[in-house]
C-alpha positions as CSV (number, residue, x, y, z in Angstrom):
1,X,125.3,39.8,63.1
2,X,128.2,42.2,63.2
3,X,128.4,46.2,61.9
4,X,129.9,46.6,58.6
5,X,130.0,49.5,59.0
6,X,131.9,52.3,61.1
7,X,130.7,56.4,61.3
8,X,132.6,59.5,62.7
9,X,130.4,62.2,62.8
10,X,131.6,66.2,64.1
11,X,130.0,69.0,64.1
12,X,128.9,73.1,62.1
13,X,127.8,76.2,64.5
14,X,127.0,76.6,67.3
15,X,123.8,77.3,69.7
16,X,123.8,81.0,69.6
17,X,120.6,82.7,68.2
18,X,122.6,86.2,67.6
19,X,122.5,86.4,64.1
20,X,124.7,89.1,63.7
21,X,127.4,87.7,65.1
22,X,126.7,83.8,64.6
23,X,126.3,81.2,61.7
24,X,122.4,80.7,61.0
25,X,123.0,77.0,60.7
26,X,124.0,74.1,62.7
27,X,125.2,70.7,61.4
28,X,125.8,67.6,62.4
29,X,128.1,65.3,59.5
30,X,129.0,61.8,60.0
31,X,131.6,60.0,57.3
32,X,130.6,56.4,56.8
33,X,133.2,53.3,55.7
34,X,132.8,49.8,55.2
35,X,134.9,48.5,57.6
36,X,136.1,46.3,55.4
37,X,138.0,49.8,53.8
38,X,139.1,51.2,57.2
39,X,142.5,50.9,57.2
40,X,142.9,51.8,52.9
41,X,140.6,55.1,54.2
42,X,143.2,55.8,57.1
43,X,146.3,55.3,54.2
44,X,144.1,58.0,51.9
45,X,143.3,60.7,54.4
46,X,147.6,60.6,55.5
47,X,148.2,61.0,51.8
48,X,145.8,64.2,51.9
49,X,147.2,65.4,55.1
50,X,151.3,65.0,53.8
51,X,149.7,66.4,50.2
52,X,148.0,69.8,51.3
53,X,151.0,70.4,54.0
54,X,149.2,69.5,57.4
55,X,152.2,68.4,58.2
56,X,152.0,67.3,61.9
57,X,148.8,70.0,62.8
58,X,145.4,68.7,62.2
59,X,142.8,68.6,59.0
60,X,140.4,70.9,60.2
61,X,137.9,72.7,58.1
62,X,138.8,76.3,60.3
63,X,142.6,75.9,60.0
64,X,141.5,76.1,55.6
65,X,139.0,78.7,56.7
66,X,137.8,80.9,53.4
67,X,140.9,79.8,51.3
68,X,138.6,78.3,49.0
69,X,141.0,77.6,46.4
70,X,143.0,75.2,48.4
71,X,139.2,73.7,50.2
72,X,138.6,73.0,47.3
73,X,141.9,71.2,45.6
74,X,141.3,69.1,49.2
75,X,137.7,68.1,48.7
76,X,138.5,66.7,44.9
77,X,140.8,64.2,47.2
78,X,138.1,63.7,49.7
79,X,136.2,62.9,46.6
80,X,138.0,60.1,45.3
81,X,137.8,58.0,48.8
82,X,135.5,55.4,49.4
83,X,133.2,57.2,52.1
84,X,129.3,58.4,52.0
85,X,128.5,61.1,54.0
86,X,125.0,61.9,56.0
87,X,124.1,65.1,58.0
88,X,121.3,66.6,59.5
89,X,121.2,70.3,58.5
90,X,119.1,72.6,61.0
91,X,118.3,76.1,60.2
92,X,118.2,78.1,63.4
93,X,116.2,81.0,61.8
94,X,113.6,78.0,61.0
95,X,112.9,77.0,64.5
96,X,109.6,78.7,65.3
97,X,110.2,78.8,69.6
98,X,112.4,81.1,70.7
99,X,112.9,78.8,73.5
100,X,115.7,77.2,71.5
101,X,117.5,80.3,72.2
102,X,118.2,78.6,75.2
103,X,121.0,76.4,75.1
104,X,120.2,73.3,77.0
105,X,116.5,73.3,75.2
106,X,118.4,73.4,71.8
107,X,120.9,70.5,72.3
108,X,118.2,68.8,74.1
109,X,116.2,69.2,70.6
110,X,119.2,68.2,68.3
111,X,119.9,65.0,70.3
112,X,116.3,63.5,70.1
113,X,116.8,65.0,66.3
114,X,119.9,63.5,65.5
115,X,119.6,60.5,66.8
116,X,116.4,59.2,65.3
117,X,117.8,60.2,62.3
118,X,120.8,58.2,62.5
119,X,118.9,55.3,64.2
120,X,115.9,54.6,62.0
121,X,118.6,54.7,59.1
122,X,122.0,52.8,60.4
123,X,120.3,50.9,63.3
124,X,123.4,48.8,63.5
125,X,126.2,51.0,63.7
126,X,129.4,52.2,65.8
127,X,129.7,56.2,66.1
128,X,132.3,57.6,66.7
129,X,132.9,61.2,67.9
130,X,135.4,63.7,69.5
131,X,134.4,64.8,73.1
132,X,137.3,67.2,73.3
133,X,138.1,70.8,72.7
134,X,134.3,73.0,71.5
135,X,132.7,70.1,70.6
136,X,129.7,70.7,73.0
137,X,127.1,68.9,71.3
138,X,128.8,66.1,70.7
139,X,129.9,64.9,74.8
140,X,126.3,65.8,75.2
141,X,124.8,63.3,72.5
142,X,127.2,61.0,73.6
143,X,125.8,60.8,77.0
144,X,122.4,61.2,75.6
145,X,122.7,57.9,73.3
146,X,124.5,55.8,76.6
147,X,121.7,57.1,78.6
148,X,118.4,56.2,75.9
149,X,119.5,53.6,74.0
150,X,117.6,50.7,74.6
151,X,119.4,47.5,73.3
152,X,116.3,45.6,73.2
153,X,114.0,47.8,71.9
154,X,114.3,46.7,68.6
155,X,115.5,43.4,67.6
156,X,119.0,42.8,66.5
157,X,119.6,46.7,67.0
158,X,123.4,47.6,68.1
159,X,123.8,51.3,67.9
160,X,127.1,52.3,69.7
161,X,128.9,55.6,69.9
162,X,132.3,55.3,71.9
163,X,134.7,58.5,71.6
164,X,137.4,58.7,69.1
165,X,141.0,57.7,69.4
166,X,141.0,57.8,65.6
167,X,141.9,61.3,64.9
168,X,142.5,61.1,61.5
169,X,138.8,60.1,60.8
170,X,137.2,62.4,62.9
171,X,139.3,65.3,61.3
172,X,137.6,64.3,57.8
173,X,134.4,64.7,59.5
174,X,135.4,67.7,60.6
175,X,136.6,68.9,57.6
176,X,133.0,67.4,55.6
177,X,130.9,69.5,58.4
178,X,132.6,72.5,58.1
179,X,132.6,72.5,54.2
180,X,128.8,71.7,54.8
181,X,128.8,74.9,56.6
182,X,130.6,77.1,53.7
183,X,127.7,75.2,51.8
184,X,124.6,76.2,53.5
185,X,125.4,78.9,56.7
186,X,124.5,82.0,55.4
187,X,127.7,83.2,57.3
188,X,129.7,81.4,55.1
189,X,128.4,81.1,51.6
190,X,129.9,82.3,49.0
191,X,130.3,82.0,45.1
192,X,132.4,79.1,45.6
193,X,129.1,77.2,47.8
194,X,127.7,75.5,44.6
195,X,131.3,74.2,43.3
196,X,131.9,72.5,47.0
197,X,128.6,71.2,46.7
198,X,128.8,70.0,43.2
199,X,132.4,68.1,44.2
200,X,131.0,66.4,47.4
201,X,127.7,65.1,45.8
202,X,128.9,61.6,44.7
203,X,129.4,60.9,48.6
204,X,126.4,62.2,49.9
205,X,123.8,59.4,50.7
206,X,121.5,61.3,52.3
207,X,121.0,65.4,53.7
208,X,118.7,65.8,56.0
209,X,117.1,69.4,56.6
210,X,115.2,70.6,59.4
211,X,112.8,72.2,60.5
212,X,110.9,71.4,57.1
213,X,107.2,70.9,56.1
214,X,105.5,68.7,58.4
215,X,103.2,65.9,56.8
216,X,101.9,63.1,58.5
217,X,103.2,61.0,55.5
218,X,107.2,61.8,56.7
219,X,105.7,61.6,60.2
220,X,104.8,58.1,59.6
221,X,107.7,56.9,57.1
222,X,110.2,58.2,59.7
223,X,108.4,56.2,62.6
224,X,110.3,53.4,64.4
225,X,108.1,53.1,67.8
226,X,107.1,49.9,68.0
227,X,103.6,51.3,69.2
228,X,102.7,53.3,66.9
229,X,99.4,53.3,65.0
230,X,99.0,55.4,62.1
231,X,95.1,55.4,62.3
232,X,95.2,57.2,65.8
233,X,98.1,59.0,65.3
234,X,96.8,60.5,61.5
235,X,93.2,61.6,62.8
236,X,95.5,63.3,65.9
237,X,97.7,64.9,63.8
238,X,95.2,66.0,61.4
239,X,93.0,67.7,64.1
240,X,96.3,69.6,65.7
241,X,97.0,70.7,61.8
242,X,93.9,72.3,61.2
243,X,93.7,74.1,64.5
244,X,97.1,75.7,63.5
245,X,96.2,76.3,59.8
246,X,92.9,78.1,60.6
247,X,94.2,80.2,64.0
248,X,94.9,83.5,63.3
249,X,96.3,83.9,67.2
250,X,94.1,87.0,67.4
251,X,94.7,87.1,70.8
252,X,97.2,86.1,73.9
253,X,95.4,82.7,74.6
254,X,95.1,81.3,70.5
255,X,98.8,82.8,70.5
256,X,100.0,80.4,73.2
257,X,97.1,77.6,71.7
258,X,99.1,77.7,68.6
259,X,102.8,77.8,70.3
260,X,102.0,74.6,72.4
261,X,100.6,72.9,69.5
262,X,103.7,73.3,67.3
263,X,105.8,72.7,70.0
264,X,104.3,68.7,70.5
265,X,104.9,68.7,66.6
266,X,108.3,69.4,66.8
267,X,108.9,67.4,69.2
268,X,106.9,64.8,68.1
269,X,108.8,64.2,65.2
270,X,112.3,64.8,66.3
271,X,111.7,61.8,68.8
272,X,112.3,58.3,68.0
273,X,110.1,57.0,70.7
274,X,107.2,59.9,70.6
275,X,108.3,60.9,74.0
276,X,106.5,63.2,76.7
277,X,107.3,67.1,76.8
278,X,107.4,68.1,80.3
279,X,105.4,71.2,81.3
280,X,108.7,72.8,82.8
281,X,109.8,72.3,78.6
282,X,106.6,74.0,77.4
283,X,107.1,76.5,80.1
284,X,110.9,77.5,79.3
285,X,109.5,77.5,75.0
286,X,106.2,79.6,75.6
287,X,107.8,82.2,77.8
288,X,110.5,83.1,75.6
289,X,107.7,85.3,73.9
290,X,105.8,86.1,76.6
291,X,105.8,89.5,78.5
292,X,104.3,87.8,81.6
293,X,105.7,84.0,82.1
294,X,102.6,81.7,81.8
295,X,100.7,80.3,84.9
296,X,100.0,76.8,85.7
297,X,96.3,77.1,86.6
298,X,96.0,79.3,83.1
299,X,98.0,76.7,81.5
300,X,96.0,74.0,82.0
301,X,92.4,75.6,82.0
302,X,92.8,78.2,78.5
303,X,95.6,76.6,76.7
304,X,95.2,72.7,76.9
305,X,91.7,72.3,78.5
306,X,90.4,75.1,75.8
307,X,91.8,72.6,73.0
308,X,90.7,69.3,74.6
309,X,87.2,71.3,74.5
310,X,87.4,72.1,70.7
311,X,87.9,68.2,70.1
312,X,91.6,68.3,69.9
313,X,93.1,65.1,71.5
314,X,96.0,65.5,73.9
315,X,97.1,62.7,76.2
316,X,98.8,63.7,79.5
317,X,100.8,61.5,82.1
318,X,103.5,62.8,84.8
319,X,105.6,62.7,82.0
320,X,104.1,65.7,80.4
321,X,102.0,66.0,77.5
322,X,102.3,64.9,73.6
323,X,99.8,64.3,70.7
324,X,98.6,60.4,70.9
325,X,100.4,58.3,68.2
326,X,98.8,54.8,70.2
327,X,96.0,53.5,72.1
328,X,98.3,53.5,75.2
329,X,98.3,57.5,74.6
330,X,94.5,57.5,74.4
331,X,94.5,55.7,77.7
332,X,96.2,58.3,79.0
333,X,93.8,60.8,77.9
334,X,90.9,58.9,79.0
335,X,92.7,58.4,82.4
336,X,93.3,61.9,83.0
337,X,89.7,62.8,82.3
338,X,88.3,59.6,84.6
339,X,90.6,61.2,87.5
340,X,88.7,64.4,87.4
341,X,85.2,63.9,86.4
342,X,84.0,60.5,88.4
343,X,85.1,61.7,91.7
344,X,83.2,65.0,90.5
345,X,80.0,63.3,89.3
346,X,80.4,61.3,92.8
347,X,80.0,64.3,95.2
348,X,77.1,65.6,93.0
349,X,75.6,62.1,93.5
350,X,75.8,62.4,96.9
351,X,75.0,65.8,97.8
352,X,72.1,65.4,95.5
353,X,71.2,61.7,97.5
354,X,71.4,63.6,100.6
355,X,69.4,66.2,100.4
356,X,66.7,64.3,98.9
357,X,67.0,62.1,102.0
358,X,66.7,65.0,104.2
359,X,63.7,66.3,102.3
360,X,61.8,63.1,101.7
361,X,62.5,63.7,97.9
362,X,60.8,67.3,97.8
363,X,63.8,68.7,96.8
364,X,65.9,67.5,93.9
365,X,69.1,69.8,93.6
366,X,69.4,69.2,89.8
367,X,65.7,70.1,88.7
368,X,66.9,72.8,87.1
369,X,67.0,73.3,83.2
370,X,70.8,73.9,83.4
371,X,71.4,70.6,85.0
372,X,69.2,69.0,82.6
373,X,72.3,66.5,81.4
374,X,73.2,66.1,84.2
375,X,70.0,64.7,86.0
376,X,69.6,62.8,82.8
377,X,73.1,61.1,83.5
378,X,72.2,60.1,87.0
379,X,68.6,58.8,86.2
380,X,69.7,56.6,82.9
């Protein structure tokens, strides 16, 4: 089966977290054609270009900047080609770590985002996108899609993103990402954000915001891993939801309780395959608003043993950790807890043996009310 149909996706913003200075939103637009209308789209955007004076320079949504008269005499023209355009809209001021703030956490975030999104809806598709000049995010998702994307993970599935020798295209994306920015950035809008919404709306198929309010019920509908049960991964979900909804993170511990916890949910559902968070991830989130960076031994004793303790299920591998979505994550957890507690129970076992050996069974080391369950265990 071949794709029918071709995307060239740019993108809004940046990765800054200063506010003051910097756009509150970042965006990531891709332009969709039947390739079937390629070269008629290619004819349309020249006759936009030689229309609005571009002359030889490029289409680009900065070069039109807040001239909003002329953005919007070129987005009636945009209007009448035959595109559809899809974006993933993240508001920075939404993301509750402040470990985005670091750059290489954030892109790392918006590529697992961004992907699944694209993925789970064109599954068969050829990407293209500009690696040159500021487009930072996009060489990294580029090398993030060559470097995940497993042909034959999914049957049929053929999701390619090569870089761009089409510059016309990609400068429509451009332009539809930046006008998506004069849309929704808080940086940019204006009284004129409604009218450029209103003109590009017949050629939006889908916007796609984030962070938004997590349900399991988008958790599951946006699910493409091929091992995922919803009955596990519901009563999972459910137990990490209540935690969060009932903590009041009266203290230092429940504070970094109820980081960690929305941290696996926001990772969770930014990744198409439910992926591991690696403690050194965790780490760089949770210390961003901590006055003393955490402590490995504190780490996994108050913060994840403590929840394992209140009956909230976390699996664990070397991989990191992540709320179970399949029996092979309950494995996991089950595994991590066999590692610890048989060779445990074993050395009681034996210095208990022992001693009764050396005593001729006058002394049993667990006849002791606190180690009634424990002598009840052994003698089952």
């Amino acid at each position: 089966m071949q794709n029918n149909i071709t995307a060239f996706a740019d993108e809004f913003g940046n990765s800054s977290f200063d506010f003051q200075t910097q756009g509150s939103h970042f965006i990531v637009a891709a332009v969709i054609c039947k390739n079937e209308n390629l070269e008629k789209l290619k004819t349309d955007i020249s006759e936009i270009r030689r229309k609005h004076n571009f002359q030889t320079g490029e289409m680009k949504s900065s070069g039109v900047g807040p001239n909003h008269a002329r953005r919007k005499r070129i987005l009636e023209d945009i209007a009448k080609t035959d595109i559809s355009i899809y974006a993933v809209i993240v508001d920075k001021k939404q993301l509750s770590s402040k470990g985005f703030s670091i750059k290489k956490s954030f892109y790392k975030y918006l590529n697992n985002l961004v992907y699944k999104e694209l993925y789970r809806t064109f599954p068969r598709l050829e990407l293209y996108v500009d690696e040159h000049g500021g487009n930072d995010f996009m060489r990294e998702f580029k090398v993030y899609v060559e470097k995940h994307h497993e042909r034959n993970l999914f049957s049929g599935s053929d999701f390619n993103i090569l870089n761009s020798k089409q510059s016309y295209f990609i400068q429509l994306a451009d332009f539809v990402a930046g006008t998506l920015g004069y849309i929704f950035d808080e940086s940019k809008k204006s009284e004129h954000s409604d009218e450029f919404e209103a003109i590009l709306k017949p050629k939006i198929s889908s916007l796609n915001f984030f962070p938004k309010e997590f349900s399991f019920k988008e958790f599951q509908d946006t699910n493409v891993d091929e091992t995922f049960d919803p009955k596990i991964a519901e009563v999972c979900y459910l137990r990490v939801q209540d935690f969060i909804d009932k903590e009041t993170g009266s203290d230092q511990q429940k504070i970094d309780q109820i980081n960690f916890l929305k941290l696996l949910l926001l990772f969770q559902r930014a990744s198409i395959r439910n992926r591991y968070v690696s403690t050194k991830e965790i780490f760089n989130h949770l210390n961003q608003s901590r006055h003393e960076n955490l402590k490995e031994e504190y780490f996994r004793t108050k913060v994840v043993g403590n929840l394992r303790d209140r009956g909230i299920l976390i699996a664990s591998s070397r991989d990191g950790y992540k709320i179970p979505s399949c029996s092979k994550d309950l494995d996991n957890f089950i595994n991590h807890g066999k590692r610890i507690v048989i060779p445990m129970l074993n050395r009681i076992k034996t210095a208990r043996d022992t001693i009764q050996l050396a005593t001729g069974n006058e002394l049993d080391i667990l006849n002791k009310p606190s180690f009634n369950e424990l002598k009840d265990l052994f003698d089952k």
